[in-house]
GUTI-890252 format. One record per atom (N, C-alpha, C): x, y, z. Coordinates in steps of 0.1 Angstrom, whole numbers, plus 5000, padded with zeros to 4 digits. Last residue first. Example, Ala and Ser with C-alpha at 12.3 -4.5 7.8 and 13.67 -1.06 7.14 Angstrom:
BEGIN
512849785071 513749895071 512950005079 513249435078 512349555078 513249675078 
// end
This chain:
BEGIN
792504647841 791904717832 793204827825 793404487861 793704447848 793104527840 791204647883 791904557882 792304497868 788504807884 789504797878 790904817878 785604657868 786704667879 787904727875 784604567841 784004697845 785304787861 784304327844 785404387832 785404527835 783904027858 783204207859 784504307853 785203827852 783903807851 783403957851 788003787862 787603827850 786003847844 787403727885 787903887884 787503867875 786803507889 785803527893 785803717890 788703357877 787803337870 786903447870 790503407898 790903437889 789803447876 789403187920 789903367920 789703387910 790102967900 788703007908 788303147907 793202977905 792202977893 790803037894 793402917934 793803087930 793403117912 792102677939 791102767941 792202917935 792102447907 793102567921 792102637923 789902287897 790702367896 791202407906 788601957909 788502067906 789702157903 789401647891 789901737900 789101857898 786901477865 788701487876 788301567886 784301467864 784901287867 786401307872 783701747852 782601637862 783701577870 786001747829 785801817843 784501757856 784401517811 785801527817 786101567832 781901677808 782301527811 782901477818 782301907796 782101937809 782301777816 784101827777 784801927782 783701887795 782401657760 783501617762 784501697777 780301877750 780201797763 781201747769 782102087739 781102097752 780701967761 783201907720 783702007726 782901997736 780301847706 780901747711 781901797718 779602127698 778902037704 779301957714 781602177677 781502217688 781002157698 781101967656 782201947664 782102027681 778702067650 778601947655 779901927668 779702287641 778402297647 778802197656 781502227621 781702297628 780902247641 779902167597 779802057604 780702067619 779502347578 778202347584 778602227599 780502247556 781302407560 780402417571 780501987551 781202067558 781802157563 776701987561 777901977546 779401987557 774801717568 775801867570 776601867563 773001537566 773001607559 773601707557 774101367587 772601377585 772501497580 776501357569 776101307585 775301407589 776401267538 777101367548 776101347559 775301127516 776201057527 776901177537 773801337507 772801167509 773901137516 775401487496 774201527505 773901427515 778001337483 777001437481 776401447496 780801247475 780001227480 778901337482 783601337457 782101317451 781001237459 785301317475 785401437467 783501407465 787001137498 785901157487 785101277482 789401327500 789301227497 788101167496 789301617506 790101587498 790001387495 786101637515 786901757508 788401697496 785901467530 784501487521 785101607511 787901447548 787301327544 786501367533 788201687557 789301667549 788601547541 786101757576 786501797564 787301747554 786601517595 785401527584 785401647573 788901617605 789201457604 787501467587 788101847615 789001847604 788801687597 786401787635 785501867626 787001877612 787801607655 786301567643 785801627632 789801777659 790101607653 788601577646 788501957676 789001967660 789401857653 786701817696 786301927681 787101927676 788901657708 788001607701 786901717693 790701887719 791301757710 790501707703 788902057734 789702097719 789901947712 788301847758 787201877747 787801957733 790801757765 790301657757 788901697749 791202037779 792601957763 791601867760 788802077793 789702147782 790202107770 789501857811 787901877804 788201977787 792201917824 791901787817 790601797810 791602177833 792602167825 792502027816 788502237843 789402227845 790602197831 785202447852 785902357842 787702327844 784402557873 784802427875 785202337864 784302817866 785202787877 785302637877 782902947835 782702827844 783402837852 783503187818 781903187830 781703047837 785503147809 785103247813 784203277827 785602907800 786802937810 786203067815 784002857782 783802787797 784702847805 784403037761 783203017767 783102997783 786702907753 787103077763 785503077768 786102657747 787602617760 787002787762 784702677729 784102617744 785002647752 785902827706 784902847717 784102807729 788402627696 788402757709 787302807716 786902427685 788102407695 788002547702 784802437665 785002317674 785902327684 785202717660 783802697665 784302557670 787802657641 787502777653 786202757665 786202537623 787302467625 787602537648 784602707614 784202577615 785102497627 786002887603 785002917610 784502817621 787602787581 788202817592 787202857607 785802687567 786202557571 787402607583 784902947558 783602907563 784402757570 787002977542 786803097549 785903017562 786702817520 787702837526 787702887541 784302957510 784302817515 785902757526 785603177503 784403187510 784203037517 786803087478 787403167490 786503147500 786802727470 786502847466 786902957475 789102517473 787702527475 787202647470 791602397477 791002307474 789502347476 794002587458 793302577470 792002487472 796702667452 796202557446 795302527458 797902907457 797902877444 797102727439 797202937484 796503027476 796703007463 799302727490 797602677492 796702767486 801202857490 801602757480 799602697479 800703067505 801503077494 800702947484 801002917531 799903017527 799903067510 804002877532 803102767532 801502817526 805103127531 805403037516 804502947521 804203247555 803603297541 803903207531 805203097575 803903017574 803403137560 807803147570 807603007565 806303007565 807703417575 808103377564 807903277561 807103417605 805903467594 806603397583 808603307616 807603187613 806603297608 810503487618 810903347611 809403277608 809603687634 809703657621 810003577611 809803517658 808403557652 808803597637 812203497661 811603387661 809903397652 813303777659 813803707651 812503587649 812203807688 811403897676 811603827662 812803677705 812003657700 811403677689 815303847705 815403667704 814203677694 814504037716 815504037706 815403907695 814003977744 813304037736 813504037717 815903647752 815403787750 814903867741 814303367772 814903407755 815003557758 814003167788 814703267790 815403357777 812102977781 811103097784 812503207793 811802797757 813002897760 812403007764 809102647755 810402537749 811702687756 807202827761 807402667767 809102617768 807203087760 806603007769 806502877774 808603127740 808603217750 808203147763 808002897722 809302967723 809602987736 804902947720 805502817721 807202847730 804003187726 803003087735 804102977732 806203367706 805403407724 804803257730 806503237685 807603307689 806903327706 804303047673 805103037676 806403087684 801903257677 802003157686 803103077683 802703437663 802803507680 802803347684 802803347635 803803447640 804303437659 799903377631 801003217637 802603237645 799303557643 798503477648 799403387647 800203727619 800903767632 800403697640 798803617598 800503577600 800503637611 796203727604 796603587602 797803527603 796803997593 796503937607 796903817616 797503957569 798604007577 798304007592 795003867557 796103817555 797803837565 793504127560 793103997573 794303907568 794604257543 794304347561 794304177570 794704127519 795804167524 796004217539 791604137512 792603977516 793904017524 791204407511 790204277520 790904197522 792704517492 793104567502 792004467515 792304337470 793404307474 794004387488 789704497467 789704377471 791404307479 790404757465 789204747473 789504547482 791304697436 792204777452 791504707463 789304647425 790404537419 790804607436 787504867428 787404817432 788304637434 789305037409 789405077427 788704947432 789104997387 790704987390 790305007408 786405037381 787204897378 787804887387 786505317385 785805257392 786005077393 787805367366 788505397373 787705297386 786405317343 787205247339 788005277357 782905367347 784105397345 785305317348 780305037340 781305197347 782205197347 779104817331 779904887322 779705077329 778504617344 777904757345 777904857338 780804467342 779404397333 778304537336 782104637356 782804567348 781704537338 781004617383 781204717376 781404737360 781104267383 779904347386 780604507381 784004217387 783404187375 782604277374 783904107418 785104227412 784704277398 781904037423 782104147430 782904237419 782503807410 781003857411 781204007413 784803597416 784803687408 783103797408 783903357432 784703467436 784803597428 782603177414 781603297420 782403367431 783203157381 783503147396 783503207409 781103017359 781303137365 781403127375 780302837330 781002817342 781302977347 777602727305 778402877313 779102817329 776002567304 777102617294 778202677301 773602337314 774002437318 775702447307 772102077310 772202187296 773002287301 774301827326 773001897321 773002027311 777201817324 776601807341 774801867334 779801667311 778201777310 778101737321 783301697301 781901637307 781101697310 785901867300 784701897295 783101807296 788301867304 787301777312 786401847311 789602067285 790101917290 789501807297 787902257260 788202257273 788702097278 789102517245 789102397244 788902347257 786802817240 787902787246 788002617245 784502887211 785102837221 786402817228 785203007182 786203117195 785803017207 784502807167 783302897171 784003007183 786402657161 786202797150 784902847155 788202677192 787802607181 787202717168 791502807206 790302817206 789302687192 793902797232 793402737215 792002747218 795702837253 794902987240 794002917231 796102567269 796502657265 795602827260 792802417272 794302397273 795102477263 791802477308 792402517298 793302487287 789902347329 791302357324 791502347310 787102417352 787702417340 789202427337 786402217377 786802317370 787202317360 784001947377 785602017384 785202127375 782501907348 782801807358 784201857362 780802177336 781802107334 782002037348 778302347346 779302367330 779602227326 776102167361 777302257364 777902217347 772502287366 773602167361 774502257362 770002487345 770302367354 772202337353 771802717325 770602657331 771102567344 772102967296 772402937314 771602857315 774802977267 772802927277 773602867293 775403157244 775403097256 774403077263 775603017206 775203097221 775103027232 776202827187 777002917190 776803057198 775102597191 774002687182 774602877181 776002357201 776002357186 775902497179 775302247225 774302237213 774802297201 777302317243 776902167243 775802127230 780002507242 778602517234 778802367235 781402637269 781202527261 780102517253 783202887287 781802877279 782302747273 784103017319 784402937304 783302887301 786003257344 784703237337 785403107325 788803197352 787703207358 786003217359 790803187332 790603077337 789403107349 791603457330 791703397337 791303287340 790503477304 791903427298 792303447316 787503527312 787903407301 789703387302 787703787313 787903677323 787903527324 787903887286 788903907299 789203817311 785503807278 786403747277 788103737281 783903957292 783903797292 785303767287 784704237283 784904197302 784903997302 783804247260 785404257260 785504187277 780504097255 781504217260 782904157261 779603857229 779703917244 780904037244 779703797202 779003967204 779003987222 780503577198 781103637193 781103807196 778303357215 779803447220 780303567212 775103497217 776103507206 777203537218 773303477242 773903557235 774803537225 772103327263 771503377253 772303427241 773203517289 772303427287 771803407271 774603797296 775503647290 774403567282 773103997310 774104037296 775103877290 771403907323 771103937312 771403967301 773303727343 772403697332 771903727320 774503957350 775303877346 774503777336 772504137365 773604197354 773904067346 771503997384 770903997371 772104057363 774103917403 773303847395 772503847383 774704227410 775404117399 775103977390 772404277424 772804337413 773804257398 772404077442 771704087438 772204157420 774904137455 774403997451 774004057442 774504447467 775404387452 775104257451 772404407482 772504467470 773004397459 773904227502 772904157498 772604237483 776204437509 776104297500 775104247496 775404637529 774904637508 775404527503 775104557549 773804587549 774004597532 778004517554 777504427555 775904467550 779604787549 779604667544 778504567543 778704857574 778604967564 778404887547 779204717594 777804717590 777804777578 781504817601 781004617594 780104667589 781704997612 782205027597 781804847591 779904907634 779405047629 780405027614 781804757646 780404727642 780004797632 784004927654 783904787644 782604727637 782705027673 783005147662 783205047648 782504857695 781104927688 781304997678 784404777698 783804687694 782404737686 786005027713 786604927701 785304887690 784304997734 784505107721 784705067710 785904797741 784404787741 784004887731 788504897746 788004747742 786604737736 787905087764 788305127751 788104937742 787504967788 786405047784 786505067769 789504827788 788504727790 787204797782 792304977776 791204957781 790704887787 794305057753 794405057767 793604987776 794304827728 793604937737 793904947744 794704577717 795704687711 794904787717 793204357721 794404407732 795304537725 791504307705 791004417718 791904417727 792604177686 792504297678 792104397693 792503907689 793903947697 793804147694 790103787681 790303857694 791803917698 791103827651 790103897657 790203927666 792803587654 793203727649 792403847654 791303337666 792203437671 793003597669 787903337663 789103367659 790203417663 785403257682 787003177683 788003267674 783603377672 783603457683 785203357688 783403267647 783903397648 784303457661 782403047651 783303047647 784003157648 779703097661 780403067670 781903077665 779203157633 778703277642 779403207656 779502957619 780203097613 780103217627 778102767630 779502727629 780002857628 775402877627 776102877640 777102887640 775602847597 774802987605 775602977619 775502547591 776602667589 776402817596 772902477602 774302417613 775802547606 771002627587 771402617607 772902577611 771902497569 771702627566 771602667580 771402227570 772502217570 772902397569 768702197577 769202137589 770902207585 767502277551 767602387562 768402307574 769402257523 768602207532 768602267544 770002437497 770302357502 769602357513 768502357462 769502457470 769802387485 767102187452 768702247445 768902337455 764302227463 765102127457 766002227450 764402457489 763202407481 764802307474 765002667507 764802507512 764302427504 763602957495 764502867503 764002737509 764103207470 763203037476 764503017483 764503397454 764103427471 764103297476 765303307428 766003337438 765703347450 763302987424 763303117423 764503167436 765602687408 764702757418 764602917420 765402687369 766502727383 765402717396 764302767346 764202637348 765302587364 764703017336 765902907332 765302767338 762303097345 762303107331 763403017327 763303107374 762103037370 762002957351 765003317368 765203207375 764403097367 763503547359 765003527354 765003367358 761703577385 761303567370 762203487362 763903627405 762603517404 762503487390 764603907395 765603807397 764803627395 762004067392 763004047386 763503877384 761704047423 760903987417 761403967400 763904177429 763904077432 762903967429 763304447422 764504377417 764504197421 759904477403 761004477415 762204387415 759304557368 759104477382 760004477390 759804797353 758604747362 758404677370 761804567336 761404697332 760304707339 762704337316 762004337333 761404487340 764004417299 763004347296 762204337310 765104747306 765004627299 764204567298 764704987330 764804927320 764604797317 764304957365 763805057356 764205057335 762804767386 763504767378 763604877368 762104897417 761604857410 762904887396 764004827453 763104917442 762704817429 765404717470 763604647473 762904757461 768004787464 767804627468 766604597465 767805057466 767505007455 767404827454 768405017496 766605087491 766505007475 771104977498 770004917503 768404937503 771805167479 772005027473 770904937482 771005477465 770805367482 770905247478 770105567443 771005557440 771805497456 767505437421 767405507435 769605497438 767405347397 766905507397 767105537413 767905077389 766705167402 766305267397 769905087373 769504927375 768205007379 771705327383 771505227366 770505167368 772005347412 771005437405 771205417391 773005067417 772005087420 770805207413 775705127406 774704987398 773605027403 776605307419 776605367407 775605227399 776605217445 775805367445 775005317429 778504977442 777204947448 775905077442 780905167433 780505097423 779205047430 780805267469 781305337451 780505317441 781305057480 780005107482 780005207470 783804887474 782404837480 781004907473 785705127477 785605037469 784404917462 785105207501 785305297491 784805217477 786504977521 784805067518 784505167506 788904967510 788004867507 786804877507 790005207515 790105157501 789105077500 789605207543 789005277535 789005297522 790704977554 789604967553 788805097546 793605027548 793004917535 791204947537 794205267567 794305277557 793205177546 793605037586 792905147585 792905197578 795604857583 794204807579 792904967583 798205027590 797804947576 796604897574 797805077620 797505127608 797505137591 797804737622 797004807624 796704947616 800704647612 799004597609 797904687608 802404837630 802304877616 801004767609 801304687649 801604817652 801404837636 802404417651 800404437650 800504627645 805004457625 804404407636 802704457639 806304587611 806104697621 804704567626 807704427597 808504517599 807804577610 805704187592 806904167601 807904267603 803704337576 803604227584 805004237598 805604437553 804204507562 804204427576 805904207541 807004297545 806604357553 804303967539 805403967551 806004097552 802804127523 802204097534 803604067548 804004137497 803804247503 803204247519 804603847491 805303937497 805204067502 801903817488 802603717503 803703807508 801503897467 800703957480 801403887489 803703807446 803103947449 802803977456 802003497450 803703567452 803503677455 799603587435 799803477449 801403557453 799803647410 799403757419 799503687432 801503407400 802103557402 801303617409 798903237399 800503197403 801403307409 797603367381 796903337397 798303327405 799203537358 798803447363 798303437373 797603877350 798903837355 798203677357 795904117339 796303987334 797003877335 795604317361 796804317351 797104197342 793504247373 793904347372 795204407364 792503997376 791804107369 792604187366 794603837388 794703827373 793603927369 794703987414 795604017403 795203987385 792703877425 792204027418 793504077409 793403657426 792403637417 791803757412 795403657443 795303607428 794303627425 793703687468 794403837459 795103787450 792403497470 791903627468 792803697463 794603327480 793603337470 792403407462 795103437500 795903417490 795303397479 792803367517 793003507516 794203557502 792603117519 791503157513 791803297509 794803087537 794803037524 793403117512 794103197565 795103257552 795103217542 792203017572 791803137568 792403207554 794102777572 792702727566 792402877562 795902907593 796402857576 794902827569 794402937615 794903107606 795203027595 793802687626 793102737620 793002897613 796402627625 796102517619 794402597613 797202827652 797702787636 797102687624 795202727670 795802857662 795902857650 795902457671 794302477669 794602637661 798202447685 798402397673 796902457669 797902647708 799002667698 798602587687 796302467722 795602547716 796502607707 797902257729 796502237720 796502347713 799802397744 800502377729 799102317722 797802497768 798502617756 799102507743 797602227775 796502267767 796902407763 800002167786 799102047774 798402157764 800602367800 801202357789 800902327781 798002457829 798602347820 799502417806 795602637835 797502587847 798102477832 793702727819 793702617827 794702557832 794703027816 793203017827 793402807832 797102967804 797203037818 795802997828 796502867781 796802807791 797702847805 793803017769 793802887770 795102817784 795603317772 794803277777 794303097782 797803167751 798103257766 796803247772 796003127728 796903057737 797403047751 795403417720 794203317728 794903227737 797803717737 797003547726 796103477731 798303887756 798403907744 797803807730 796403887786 797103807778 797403897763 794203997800 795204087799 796604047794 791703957813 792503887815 793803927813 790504187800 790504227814 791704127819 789904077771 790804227776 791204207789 788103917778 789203857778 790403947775 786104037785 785703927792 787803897793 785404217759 785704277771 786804187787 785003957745 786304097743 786304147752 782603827751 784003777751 784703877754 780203947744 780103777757 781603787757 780204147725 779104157737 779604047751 782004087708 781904167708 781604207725 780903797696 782103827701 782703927712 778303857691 778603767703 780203807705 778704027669 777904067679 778703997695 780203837651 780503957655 780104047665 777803677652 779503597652 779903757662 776303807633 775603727647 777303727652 777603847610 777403917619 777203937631 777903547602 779203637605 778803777609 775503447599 776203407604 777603487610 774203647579 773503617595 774403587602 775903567559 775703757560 775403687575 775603317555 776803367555 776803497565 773003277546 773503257566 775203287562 772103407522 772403497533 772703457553 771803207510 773103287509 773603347519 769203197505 770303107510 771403157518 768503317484 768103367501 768903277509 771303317463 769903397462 770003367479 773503187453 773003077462 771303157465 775103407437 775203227434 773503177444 774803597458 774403617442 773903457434 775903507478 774903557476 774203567466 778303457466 777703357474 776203377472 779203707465 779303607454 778403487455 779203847487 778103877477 778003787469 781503707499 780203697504 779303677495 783703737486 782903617483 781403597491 784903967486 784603917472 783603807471 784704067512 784404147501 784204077486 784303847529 783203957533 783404027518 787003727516 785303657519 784503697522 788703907523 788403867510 787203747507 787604017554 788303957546 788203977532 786804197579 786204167566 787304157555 788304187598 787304117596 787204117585 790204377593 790504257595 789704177593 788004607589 789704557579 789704437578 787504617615 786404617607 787504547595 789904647630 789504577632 788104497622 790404947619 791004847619 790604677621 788105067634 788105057616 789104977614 788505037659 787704977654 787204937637 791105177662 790905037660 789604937659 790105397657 790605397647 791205187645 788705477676 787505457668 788705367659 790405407698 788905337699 788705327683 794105417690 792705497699 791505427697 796505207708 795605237692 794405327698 798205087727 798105227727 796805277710 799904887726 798104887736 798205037734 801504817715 801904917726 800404927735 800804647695 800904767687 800704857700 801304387701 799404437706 799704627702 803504287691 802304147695 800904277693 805004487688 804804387676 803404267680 805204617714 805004657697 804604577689 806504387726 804404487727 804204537721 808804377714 807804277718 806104297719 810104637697 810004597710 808404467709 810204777674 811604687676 811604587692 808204867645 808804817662 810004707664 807105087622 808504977625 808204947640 805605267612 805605227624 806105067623 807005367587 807105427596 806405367611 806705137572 808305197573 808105267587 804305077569 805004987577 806205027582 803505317553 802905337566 803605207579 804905247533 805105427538 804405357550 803105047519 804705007525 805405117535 800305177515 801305027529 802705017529 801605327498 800805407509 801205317525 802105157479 802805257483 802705327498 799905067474 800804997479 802305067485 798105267462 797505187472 798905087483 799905327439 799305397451 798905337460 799705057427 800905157428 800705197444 797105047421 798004947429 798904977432 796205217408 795205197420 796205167429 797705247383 797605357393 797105367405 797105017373 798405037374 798605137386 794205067367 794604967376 795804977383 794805247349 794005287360 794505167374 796205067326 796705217333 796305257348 794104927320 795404907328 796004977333 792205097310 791505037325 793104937327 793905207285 793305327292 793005207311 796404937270 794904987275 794505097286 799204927260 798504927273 797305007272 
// end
């Protein structure tokens, strides 16, 4: 056992230790315990909690990755999911604190009198925590196999079950301070290894300063990191990293429509918003929101860094090179199946360029190598001179790694990450969790159940929706971050019109509602799934006027809205004690439900 397994050994230990000590002891055994952690969490601490949650294994591993992959592009992720966070923040949480529901569902079908549209919104829940959760399983296989060489298969298992136990012993209550704990492993983790690339690479040791400093070694040696990066690009025959909108990267109609989807999509998440009932407040809700910001941001202003960073690192030290003489780190990640080299010329170096490695991903077959230590590969088809496959979930965790810092710095950031998937992964299950045992159970199908009852119910359907979460982190049809961007999507077609309108409209009604959810998510899945799992190989030129799917959210919403006000136009107005009801929640500041 190698000195950086040991460390790893020691990250994970500890780190898990720490969550399992902290679920033991905030156990609940009572219903408000487990849905909103007693409404008793203090401001700042559920705002770092909340910060946890958010920032997934898609803010930690795949943002930057993204960013790194895709250069100015990249960044409607970063725009998108902060904007998201704002709006949430500013137009909703307070809005829907005051309401004083435990679930979106609850909300959805309390504000519109109807059942129809709580079991809508019950399925729209769930349907869109499994799209999140999945992405999140898959994250933490993927910091497993860094971190101990373990299969994807096994680090998947591993976190499900550390998630249900946490998860379902102490309910949002033990969540919560479980993601206060993860959010300081995970910032730790982040900004650590960010410091130590920046004063290597800069001389400035401000990841966000060394972002816009000048190169201070190598062959680029003088020129700015980003002008750098350009250079690098250009020279492969790539678009320059800063370029946007230009050929190969992607099109601005479709870089708007994902920006929104992510940023309306956020302001729908259920996990998220159920995060401002754990306050006393309305006032503490709002606190909440501003302390959440404040540890987002902490995150969110050095991703673009680390892109950055990783991307030249990765070039400089692969491009060109004699496999035989790459670093021990390639080929580490080589026996995850997450980096793979093919020599298409012969000349037993690696060359980056145009084009994708290989047609799909790479599959391995078996250890066998050829006499150039190539890996064999099974669908090895060219896509152009490009050699190099690199799965741009991995960027984050690697970047120290290809930095070549300390070995401990490795092992925290491997933590860092498994503590991003694991915070919002255990969110996610108390999302399906609640809306089967409270909005369906409670509320429809045995609303004379007892507390007792329920609890069981709720933990039944963590267990089944972790093996189903499970089985989609082992074989996930997209990358994490894209994962991530089809729950956004998905969220943006169905919940944010129905809490939008319910908020600030009185005339939207129960029938405008169910039929505007029904038709954003039937659109916006019906066209994921079409371009995702069944024509796979349609491109640009046949996506509906150009939207990709992680982008096509947008649309769905859209159609939500009008469907919704359409509807309501052509029925009944609402109950005027609805009306009422509309008109309280409108001034958060009263205090009434506060």
């Amino acid at each position: 056992m190698n000195d950086q397994t040991i460390w790893n050994l020691v990250f994970v230990i500890a780190s898990f230790s720490l969550y399992i000590g902290i679920a033991i002891w905030a156990r609940v055994q009572s219903t408000k315990g487990f849905y909103v952690a007693g409404q008793g969490v203090p401001t700042v601490l559920n705002g770092m909690a909340t910060g946890a949650d958010w920032m997934s294994a898609a803010s930690f591993m795949g943002m930057a990755g993204l960013i790194s992959v895709m250069g100015y592009t990249g960044s409607m992720y970063l725009i998108g999911w902060t904007g998201g966070y704002v709006l949430l923040a500013m137009l909703l949480a307070p809005y829907l604190r005051k309401f004083g529901k435990f679930t979106v569902p609850d909300f959805v079908g309390d504000r519109y009198y109807s059942n129809l549209a709580r079991v809508v919104a019950i399925i729209c829940a769930i349907f869109v925590s499994f799209t999140y959760v999945c992405g999140q399983m898959r994250g933490v296989g993927i910091v497993f196999a860094n971190l101990l060489g373990w299969d994807i298969t096994l680090g998947v298992v591993v976190g499900i079950g550390m998630v249900f136990f946490y998860a379902t012993l102490g309910g949002m209550k033990g969540i919560t301070y479980t993601q206060v704990a993860q959010y300081c492993v995970l910032i730790s983790a982040f900004v650590i290894p960010a410091i130590g690339i920046s004063y290597e690479m800069t001389g400035n040791a401000i990841p966000q300063i060394g972002f816009g400093s000048k190169v201070t070694s190598g062959d680029n040696a003088g020129l700015y990191l980003l002008e750098a990066l350009d250079k690098i690009h250009t020279d492969l025959g790539l678009p320059e990293y800063t370029a946007a909108f230009v050929a190969g990267k992607k099109s601005k109609i479709d870089v708007l429509m994902i920006t929104i989807a992510l940023m309306v999509g956020t302001a729908g998440l259920p996990h998220v918003i159920i995060r401002f009932y754990t306050v006393k407040t309305v006032g503490a809700a709002r606190w909440s929101a501003f302390w959440a910001l404040v540890f987002i941001g902490m995150l969110y202003t050095t991703a673009p860094a680390v892109g950055a960073f990783a991307r030249a690192n990765l070039l400089q030290t692969t491009h060109n090179k004699a496999y035989k003489d790459v670093p021990g780190w390639f080929k580490k990640w080589e026996d995850s199946g997450l980096i793979a080299w093919v020599d298409k010329n012969g000349d037993g170096n690696i060359q980056f360029g145009k084009g994708a490695a290989f047609v799909g991903k790479p599959k391995f077959d078996g250890d066998k190598t050829d006499a150039a230590g190539q890996r064999l590969i099974t669908n090895a088809a060219t896509e152009g001179p490009n050699e190099l496959y690199v799965d741009r979930d991995i960027m984050v965790l690697a970047n120290p790694e290809i930095a070549k810092l300390p070995p401990w710095v490795v092992a925290l950031v491997a933590a860092g990450g498994l503590a991003a998937a694991l915070s919002t992964a255990a969110g996610l299950l108390l999302v399906i969790s609640s809306s089967v045992s409270h909005d369906l159970m409670k509320s429809i199908l045995k609303p004379n159940m007892s507390e007792k009852e329920e609890l069981v119910w709720a933990r039944v359907a963590a267990g089944v929706a972790v093996v189903i979460a499970g089985y989609f982190g082992i074989n996930p049809p997209d990358y994490v971050a894209a994962l991530v961007a089809f729950a956004f999507g998905l969220a943006a077609s169905s919940f944010f019109p129905a809490i939008i309108l319910g908020i600030f409209s009185k005339r939207v009604n129960k029938e405008g509602a169910v039929a505007g959810m029904i038709t954003g998510i039937l659109f916006t899945a019906g066209y994921i799934i079409y371009f995702k799992f069944i024509n796979t190989s349609a491109g640009p030129d046949k996506w509906l006027f150009g939207i990709s799917p992680e982008g096509i959210g947008t649309v769905g919403m859209i159609l939500n809205f009008v469907v919704t006000l359409v509807v309501s136009k052509i029925t009944p107005e609402p109950p005027a004690e609805v009306k009422k009801q509309v008109e309280m929640i409108r001034y958060p500041n009263s205090k009434h439900g506060a």
